[in-house]
C-alpha positions, -999 to +999 in steps of 0.1 A: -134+617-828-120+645-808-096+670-814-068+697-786-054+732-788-019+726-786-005+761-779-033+774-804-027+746-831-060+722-835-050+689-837-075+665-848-077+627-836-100+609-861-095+579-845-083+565-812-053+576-799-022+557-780-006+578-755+029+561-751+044+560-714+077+569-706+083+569-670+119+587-658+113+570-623+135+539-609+105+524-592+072+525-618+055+494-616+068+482-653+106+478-658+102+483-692+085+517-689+110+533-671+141+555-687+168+570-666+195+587-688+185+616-714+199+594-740+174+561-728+144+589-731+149+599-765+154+565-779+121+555-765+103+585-775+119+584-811+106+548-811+075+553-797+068+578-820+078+559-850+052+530-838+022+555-842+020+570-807-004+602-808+013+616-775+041+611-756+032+608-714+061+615-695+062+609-661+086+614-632+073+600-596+058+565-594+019+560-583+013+527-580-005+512-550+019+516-519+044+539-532+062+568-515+068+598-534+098+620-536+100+654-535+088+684-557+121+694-566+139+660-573+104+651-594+111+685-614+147+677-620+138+644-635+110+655-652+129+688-670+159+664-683+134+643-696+113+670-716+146+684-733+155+653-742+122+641-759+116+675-772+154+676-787+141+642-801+115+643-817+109+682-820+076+704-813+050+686-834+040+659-808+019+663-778+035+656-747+018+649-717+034+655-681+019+629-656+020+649-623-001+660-596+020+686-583+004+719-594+043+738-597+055+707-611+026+712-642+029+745-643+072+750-647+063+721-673+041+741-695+056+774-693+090+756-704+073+756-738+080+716-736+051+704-725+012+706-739-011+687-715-012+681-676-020+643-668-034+641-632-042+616-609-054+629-587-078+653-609-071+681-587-080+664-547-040+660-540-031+693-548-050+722-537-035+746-563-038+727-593-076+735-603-061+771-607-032+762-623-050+744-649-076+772-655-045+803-656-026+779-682-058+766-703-040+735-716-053+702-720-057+682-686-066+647-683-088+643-649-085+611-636-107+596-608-088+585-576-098+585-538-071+592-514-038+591-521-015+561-538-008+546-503-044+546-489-060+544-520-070+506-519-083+512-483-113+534-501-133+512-522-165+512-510-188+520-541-219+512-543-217+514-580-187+521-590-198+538-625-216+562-610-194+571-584-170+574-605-193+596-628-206+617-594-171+624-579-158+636-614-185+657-623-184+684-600-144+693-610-149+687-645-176+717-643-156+740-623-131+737-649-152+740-677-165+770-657-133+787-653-125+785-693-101+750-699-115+737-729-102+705-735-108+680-708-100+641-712-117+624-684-096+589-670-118+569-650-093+560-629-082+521-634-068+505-600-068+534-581-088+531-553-109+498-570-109+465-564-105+438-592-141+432-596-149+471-598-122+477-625-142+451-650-174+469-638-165+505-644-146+491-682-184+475-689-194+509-678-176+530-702-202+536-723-226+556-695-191+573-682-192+587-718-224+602-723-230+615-687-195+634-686-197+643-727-154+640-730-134+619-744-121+590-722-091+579-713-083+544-709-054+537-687-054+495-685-024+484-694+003+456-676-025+464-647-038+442-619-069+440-633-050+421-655-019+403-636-038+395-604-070+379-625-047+356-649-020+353-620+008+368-640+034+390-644+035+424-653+061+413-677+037+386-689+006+410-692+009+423-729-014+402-747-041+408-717-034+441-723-045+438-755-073+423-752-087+449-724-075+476-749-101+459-776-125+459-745-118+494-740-120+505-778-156+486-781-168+507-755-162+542-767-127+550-756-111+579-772-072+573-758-054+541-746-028+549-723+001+524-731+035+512-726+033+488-754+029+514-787+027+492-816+007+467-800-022+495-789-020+507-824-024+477-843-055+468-818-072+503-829-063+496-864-084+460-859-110+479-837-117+503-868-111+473-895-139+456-877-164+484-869-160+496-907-172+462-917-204+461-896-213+497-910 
């Protein structure tokens, strides 16, 4: 399906991937996501791993809607106890993903040798140094779609169609990347940042055309979201087995990684998405 250079090692996904979260923040939107202590980290990365995560995500300074940032260096001290503790873990085999938009903050995280891909939100608009960052250290990036920043972000919806804009506001980085040499790009279209309800179900019909006009593997980052809590009138708590169900949503429409806080449940929902599409070959 698609396959990374992890520090020269090809590692090929022949199926879906789950991307398990593990946020080291005291404010990420899901309780259960979050881990403070290195020994809290490990056990859910051991865990995680054991359920069939594909990569680990780890991420120190919250983005949901409305949230205030901290600092660069109090980010990096979170985030560098959290990589030797996943990495004492569960050793050097499994991708691990560093969800950041801070261009030193990636880069100190890669040339630490414990970290293989850069996840960022703001695919390279909140950071003016990170497009050059990713291109000197040629690792893995996910670009993910946003407008703004976390606290204006739902001020900025005005798509016309939000596919396409989606499609017409990546495009342009994706190809400066590819440009400058970074091979592996995983594009995120960006769910509820900077859309409205009714624009998150029309860019997940959508999937499909984000996929053939960008020609990478997407990432699909649904889940406990308020595409999901604010349509059923839940909880995030509440939201797993909506989360499922937008995950088979997601699958059925080409998606190449679900981004997840829930491992086993994402990867029992591939292993029904390929079940199913095997028995209509």
């Amino acid at each position: 399906m698609f396959s990374l250079n992890i520090n020269g090692r090809l590692i090929e996904f022949d199926k879906p991937a789950v991307m398990g979260i593990i946020n080291v923040t005291p404010d990420s939107f899901h309780s259960a996501s979050r881990a403070q202590t290195a020994r809290e980290v490990a056990e859910k990365a051991l865990r995680m791993v054991a359920d069939g995560a594909g990569i680990l995500d780890i991420g120190a300074c919250s983005t949901r809607p409305g949230s205030s940032a901290p600092d660069a260096a109090e980010e990096w001290e979170r985030l560098d106890r959290a990589l030797r503790a996943v990495r004492d873990a569960v050793g050097p085999d499994v991708p691990v993903s560093v969800d950041t938009y801070r261009a030193d903050v990636a880069r100190r995280a890669v040339e630490s040798g414990r970290a293989d891909i850069i996840n960022d939100i703001g695919g390279c608009t909140l950071d003016p140094d990170m497009e050059d960052t990713v291109a000197a250290l040629r690792v893995p990036y996910v670009l993910m779609h946003m407008r703004g920043t976390p606290a204006t972000m739902q001020h900025m919806c005005d798509y016309t169609d939000v596919t396409a804009g989606v499609i017409s506001e990546l495009a342009p980085t994706l190809d400066r990347l590819t440009l400058a040499g970074v091979a592996d790009i995983i594009v995120d279209p960006g769910f509820g940042f900077a859309k409205t309800l009714e624009q998150n179900y029309s860019l997940l019909a959508g999937l499909p055309a984000l996929a053939e006009a960008l020609q990478r593997p997407v990432l699909a980052g649904v889940s406990r979201k308020s595409m999901a809590t604010r349509l059923l009138g839940i909880t995030a708590e509440e939201a797993l087995p909506a989360t499922s169900a937008l995950h088979m949503a997601a699958l059925e429409r080409g998606a190449a990684i679900l981004r997840a806080h829930d491992v086993a449940e994402a990867v029992q929902t591939v292993k029904i998405h390929r079940q199913l599409a095997a028995s209509q070959a």
